[in-house]
DOKOLDO-787352 format. One record per residue (C-alpha): x, y, z. Coordinates in steps of 0.02 Angstrom, whole numbers, plus 32768, in hexadecimal, padded with zeros to 4 digits. Last residue first. Layout:
# residues N
XYZ/...
This chain:
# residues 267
D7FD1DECAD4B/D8771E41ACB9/D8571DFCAC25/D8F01DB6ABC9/D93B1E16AB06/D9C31DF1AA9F/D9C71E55AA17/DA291E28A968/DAAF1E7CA909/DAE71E47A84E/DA091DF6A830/D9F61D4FA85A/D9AC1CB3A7E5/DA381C58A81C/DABD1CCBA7B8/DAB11D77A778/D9EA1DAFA783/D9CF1E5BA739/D91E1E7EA788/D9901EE8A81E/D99A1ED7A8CE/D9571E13A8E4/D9101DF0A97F/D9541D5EA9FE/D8D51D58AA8C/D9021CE7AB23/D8791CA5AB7B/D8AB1C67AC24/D86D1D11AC7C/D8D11D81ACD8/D8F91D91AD97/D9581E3CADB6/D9E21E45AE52/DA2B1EEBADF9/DAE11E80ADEE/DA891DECADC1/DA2D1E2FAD44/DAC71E89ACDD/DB2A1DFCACFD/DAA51D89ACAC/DAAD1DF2AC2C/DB591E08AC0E/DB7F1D58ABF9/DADC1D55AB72/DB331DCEAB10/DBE21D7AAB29/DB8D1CCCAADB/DB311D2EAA58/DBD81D77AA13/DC401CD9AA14/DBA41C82A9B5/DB8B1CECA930/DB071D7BA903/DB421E02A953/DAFD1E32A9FC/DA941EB0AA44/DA471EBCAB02/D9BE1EBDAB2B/D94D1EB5ABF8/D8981EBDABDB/D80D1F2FAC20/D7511EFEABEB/D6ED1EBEAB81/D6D61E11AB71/D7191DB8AAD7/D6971D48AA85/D6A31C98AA22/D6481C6CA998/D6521BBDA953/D63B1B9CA88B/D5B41B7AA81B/D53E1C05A851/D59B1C80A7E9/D5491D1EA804/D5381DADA778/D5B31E46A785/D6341E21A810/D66D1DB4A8A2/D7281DDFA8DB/D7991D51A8A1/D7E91CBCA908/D85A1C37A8EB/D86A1BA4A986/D90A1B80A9BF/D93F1AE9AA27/D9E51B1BAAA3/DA8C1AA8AA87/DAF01B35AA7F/DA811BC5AAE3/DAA61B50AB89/DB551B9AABB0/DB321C33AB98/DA9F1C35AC2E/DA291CD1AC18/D9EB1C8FACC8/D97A1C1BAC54/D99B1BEDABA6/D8F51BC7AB56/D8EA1C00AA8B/D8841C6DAA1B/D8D01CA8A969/D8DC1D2DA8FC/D8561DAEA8A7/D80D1E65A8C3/D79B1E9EA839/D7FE1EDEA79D/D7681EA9A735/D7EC1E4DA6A2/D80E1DACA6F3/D7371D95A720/D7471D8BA645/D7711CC4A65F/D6DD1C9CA6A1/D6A21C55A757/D6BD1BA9A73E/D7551BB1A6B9/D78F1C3AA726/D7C41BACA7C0/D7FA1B2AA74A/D8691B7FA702/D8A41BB9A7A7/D8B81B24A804/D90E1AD5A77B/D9931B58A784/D9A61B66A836/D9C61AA2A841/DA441AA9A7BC/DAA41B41A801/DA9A1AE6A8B1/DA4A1B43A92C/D9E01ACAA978/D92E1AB8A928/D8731ABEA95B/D7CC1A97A916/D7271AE7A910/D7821B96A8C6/D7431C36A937/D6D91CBCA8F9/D6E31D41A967/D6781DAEA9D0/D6AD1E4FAA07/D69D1EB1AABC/D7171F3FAAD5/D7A91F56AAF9/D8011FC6AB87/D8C01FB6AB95/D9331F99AC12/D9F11F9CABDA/DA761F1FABC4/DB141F61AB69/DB2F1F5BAAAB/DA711FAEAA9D/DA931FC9A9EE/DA23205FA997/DA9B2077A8FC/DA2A1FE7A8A5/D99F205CA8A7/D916200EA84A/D89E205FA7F2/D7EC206AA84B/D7711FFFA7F2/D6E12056A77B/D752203BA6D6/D7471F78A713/D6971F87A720/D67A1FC9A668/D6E21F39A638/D68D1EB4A67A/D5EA1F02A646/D6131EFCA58B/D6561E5DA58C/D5C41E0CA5E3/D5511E62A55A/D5CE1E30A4C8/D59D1D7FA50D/D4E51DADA525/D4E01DDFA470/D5391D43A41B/D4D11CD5A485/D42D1D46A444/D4611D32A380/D48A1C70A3A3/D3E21C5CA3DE/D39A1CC2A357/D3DF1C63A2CD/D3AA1BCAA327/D2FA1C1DA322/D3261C4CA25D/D33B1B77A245/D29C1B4FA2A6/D22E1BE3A232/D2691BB0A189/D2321AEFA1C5/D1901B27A1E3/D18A1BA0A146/D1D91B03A0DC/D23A1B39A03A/D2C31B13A08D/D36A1B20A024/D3AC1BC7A061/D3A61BA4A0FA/D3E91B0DA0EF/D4821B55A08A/D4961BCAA111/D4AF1B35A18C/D53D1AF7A136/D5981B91A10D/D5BA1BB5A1CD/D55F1C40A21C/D5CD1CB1A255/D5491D2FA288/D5981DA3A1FF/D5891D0CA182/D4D01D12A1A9/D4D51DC6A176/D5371D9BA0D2/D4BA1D18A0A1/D41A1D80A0B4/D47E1E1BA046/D49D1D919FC4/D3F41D5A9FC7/D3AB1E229FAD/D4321E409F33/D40E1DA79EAD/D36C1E229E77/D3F11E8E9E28/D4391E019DAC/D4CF1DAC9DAB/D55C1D849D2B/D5F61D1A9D2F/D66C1D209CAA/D6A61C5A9C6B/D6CC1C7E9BC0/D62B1C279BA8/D5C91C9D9C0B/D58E1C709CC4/D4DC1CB29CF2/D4741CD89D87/D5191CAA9DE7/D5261C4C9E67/D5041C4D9F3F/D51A1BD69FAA/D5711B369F4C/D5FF1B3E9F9A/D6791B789EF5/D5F21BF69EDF/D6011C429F8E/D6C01C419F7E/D6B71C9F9ECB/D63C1D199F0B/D6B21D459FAE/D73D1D599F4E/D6E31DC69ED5/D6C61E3E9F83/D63B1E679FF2/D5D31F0A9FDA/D54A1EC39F90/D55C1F599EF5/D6221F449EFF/D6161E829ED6/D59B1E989E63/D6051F0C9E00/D6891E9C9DFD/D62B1E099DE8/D5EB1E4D9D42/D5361E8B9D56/D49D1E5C9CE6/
């Protein structure tokens, strides 16, 4: 027979551990002296072993008892296939991890130095975005509950892929005075497995006139000022779509990164 101790070290758990399993009725002693020493035999090693890698599933107590009380092959077999199901949704969440952050080390880093503070052409390319099914104004209340609800439909971990991200609105001519009371729609650059829950919507590719801003009102307003200058003055027709892409995965306020682009299609 083994002291608890010694037990203990041979399972490779603790006495802690023992005590708590006893006190639940999981797993006791082969024998208890009467000065109350606690005593277990070798064979007792093979359960304990069972118990400790259902604990590492995080089984709760409950259903480890069961298992441990069915003497029932049929009934043995349902409760490991619910062990098995929680075995595979513990495996395909790590899985997700995994491959959200292998392709965020795959993005480019971003260069929050490159400011376009004056409008400039520049080529982009064709992406697809996911795009929230309902929109907000640009309230700090509306924003918010846009955007939880936004990555609670296409997962939370989408925040950490470092795919391009920020919001979708309408203000033609690049018009300051209509970006106040504009409706905003979030968007995120479609990655890893599709969500099929939730709109896509596609930039073309193509050349586009951007410009940078920071991330406040006064700042957008006097971005989108100089744009319309800017296409006025070269006689350029853009598109009604006005892209508003975060620079950096940091957001600061309104789900928006310090410095923002602004970017219209050219036509």
């Amino acid at each position: 027979m083994l002291t608890i101790r010694k037990f203990a070290e041979l399972a490779g758990t603790t006495r802690r551990t023992l005590l708590f399993y006893d006190q639940e009725d999981v797993f006791k002693p082969a024998h208890i002296a009467d000065n109350g020493y606690r005593y277990y035999s070798y064979d007792q090693l093979y359960q304990l072993k069972f118990i400790l890698q259902l604990r590492h599933l995080d089984l709760p107590l409950a259903t480890i008892k069961e298992l441990l009380a069915t003497n029932d092959a049929t009934q043995l077999n349902e409760q490991l296939r619910t062990v098995l199901s929680h075995i595979q949704t513990e495996i395909d969440n790590l899985t997700l991890l995994k491959d959200t952050l292998a392709e965020r080390f795959q993005q480019p880093k971003f260069n929050e130095n490159n400011h376009l503070l004056v409008p400039t052409i520049v080529e982009r390319p064709a992406m697809a975005f996911w795009r929230s099914p309902k929109s907000a104004g640009c309230t700090d209340s509306d924003i918010s509950a846009l955007y939880q609800a936004f990555y609670q439909i296409i997962g939370p971990l989408k925040l950490l892929d470092k795919h391009e991200s920020g919001f979708l609105t309408s203000v033609a001519n690049s018009d300051a005075q209509a970006y106040p009371t504009a409706s905003f729609q979030i968007i995120k650059a479609v990655s890893l497995a599709d969500v099929t829950t939730i709109p896509i919507v596609r930039r073309p590719a193509g050349q586009y006139v951007v410009a940078t801003a920071m991330n406040d009102m006064g700042s957008i307003l006097h971005t989108l000022d100089n744009i319309q200058h800017y296409v006025n003055q070269h006689q350029f027709t853009i598109a009604t779509q006005m892209w508003q892409l975060n620079l950096n995965e940091q957001l600061t306020s309104k789900a928006g990164s310090q410095y923002i682009s602004i970017e219209y299609q050219l036509l």
